[in-house]
C-alpha positions in Angstrom: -29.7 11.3 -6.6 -31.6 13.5 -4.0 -29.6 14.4 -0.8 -29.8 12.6 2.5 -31.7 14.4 5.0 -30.1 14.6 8.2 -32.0 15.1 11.4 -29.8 16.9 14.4 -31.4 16.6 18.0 -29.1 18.3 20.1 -30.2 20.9 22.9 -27.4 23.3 22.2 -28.2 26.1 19.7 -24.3 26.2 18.9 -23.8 22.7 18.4 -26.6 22.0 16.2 -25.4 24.9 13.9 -22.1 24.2 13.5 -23.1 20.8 12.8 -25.5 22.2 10.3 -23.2 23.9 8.2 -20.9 20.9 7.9 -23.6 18.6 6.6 -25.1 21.1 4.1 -21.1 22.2 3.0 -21.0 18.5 2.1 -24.5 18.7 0.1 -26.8 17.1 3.1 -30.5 18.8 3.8 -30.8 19.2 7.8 -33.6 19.4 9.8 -33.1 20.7 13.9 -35.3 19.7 17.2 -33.6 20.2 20.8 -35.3 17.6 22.1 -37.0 14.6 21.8 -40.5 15.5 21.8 -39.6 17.7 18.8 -37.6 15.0 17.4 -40.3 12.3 16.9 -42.8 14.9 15.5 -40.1 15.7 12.6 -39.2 11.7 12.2 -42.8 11.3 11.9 -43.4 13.6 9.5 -40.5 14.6 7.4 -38.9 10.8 7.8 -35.0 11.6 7.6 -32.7 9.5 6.3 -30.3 9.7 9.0 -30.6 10.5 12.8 -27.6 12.4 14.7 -28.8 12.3 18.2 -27.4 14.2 20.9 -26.9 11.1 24.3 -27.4 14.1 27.0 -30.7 16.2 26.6 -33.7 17.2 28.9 -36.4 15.2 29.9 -35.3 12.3 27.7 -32.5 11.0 27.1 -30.9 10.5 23.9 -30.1 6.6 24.7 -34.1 6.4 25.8 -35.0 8.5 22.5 -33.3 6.0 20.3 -34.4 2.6 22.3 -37.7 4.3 21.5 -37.4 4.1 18.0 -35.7 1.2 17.5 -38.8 -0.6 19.3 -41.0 0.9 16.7 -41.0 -1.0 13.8 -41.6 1.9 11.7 -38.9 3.9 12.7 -36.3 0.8 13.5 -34.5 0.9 10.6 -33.6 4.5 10.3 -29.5 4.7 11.0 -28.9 6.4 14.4 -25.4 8.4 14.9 -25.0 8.7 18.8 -23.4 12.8 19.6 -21.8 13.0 22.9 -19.0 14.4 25.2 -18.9 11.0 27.2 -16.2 8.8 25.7 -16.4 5.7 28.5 -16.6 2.7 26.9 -19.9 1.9 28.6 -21.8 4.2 27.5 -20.3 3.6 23.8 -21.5 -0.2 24.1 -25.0 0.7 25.7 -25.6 2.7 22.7 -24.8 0.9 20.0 -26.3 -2.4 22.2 -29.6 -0.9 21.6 -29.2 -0.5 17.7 -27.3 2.4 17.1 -25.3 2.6 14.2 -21.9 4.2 15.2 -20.8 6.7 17.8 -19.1 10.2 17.8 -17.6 11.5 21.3 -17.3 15.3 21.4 -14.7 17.3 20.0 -14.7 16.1 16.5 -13.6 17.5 13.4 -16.5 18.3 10.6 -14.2 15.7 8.2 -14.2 12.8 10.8 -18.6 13.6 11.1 -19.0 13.9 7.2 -16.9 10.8 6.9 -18.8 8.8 9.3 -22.8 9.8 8.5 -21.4 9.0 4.2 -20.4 5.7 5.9 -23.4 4.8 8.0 -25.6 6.1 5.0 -24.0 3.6 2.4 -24.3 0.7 5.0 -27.9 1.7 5.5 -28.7 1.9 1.6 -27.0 -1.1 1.0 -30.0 -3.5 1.3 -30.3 -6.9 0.4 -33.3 -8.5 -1.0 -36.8 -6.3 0.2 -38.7 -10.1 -0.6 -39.7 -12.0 2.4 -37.3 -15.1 3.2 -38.9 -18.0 4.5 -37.0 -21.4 5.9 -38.9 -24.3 7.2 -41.2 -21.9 8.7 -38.6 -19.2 10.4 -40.3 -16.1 8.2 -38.5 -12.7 7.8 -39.8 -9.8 6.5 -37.8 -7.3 5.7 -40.5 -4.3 4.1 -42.7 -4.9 7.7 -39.8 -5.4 9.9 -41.0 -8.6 11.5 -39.9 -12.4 12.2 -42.2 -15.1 13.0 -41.9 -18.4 13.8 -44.5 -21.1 12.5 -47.0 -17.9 11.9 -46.0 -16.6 15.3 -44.4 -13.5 16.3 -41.0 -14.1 17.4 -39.7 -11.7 20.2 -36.1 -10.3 19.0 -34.7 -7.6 19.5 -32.9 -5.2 16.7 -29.4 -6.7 17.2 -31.0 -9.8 17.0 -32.9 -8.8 13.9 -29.7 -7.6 11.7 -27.8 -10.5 12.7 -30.9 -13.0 11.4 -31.4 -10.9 8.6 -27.5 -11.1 7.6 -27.4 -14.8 8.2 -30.5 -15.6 5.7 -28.9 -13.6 3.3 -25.7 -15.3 3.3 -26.3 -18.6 4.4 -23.4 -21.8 4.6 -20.7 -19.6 4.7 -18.4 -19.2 7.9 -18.1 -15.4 9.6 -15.4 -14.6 12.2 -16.6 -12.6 15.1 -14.9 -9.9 13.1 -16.4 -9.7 9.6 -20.1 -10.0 11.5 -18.8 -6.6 13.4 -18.3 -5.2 9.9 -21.5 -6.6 8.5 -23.6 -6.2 11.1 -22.6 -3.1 13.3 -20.3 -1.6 10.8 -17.1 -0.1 10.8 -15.9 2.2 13.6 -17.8 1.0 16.3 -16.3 0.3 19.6 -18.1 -3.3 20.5 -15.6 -6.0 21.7 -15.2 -9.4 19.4 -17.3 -11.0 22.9 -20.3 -9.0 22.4 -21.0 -10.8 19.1 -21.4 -14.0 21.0 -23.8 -12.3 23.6 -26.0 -11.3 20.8 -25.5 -14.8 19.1 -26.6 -16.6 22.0 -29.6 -14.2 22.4 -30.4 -14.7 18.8 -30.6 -18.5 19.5 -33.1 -18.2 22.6 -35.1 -15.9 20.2 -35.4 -18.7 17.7 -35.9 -21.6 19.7 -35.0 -25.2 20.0 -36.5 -25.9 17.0 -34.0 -23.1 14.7 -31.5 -22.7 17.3 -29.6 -25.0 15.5 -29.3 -23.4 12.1 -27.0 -20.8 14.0 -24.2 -23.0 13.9 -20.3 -22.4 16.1 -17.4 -22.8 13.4 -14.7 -23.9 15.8 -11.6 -21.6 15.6 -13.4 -19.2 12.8 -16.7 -17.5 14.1 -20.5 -18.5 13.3 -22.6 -19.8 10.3 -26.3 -20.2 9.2 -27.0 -23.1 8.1 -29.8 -26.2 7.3 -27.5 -28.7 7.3 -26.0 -30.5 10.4 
């Protein structure tokens, strides 16, 4: 099996090679850009497996960088690993909120980094069916990255999309609030229990009254998808 490629956007010079020579010690390939202009050009064309994105850089900011790509459905599914020296818990929540994968506050040992990209990259590769899944007309494809509704575009965001994509993949059986945080936004992240229910309720508006409903409360336990009333 070829190695991951790992793609470290961090305006530092030091940090991005002592990075470096963790991943490849471990047996990743790493590609460098210290910023994100040089970023996207390298995404575009060398497509990494994995992006370790650096929150505080000029001109744009990480956070904006990776909202950027997670809009674009041809880059929204590449895992993003959020680098920074902030460790508030709000900036942790924005981050992952706009669909990155896990978070790494500054200092951190090359073990705890190795540990969490092998972890983000299994979740990644872990992919259910690629066929599209259809259900009374709610239609998700997975290859092009796209839900619709009765043939129209539904507007969801990436959240939104994992959680949907989860659900129709594992329908009639109850999740607690917890297992969807390990499903959906995978271990280690620092997301509250509550914010699952923000981004169920925004996952309902998404679908309408008409498939609102399949997203079903399981009193005392968590959240279901289901046909059946």
């Amino acid at each position: 099996m070829s190695a991951s490629t790992i793609l470290i956007v961090d305006d530092e010079a030091p940090i991005r090679e002592m990075v470096s020579i963790s991943l490849e010690l471990a047996g990743f390939k790493c590609l460098e850009a210290t910023d994100a202009t040089e970023a996207h050009v390298l995404v575009v064309d060398k497509k990494p497996d994995l992006i370790l994105l650096d929150w505080m850089m000029p001109h744009v900011s990480g956070i904006e960088f990776a909202r950027r790509l997670k809009r674009n459905e041809i880059t929204a599914e590449i895992p993003i690993v959020m680098l920074t020296a902030k460790g508030e818990e709000d900036h942790k929540i924005r981050g992952l909120e706009i669909g990155a994968d896990d978070y790494i506050t500054k200092p951190f040992s090359p073990r705890e980094l190795v540990a969490r990209l092998k972890a983000v990259l299994r979740r990644a590769g872990t992919k259910d069916s690629q066929s599209t899944i259809v259900i009374r007309g709610l239609e998700l494809d997975p290859v092009g990255h796209r839900v619709t509704i009765n043939g129209s575009p539904a507007e969801i965001g990436p959240t939104e999309y994992r959680l949907l994509k989860f659900f129709l993949t594992h329908q009639e059986r109850a999740y607690s609030r917890s297992q969807l945080l390990d499903q959906v936004w995978g271990g280690n992240v620092y997301v509250e229990e509550r914010t699952v229910d923000v981004h169920i309720r925004r996952l309902r508006k998404a679908l309408g009254l008409d498939y609102e409903g399949f997203v079903q409360t399981v009193r005392g336990m968590g959240y279901r998808f289901s046909t059946k009333n």
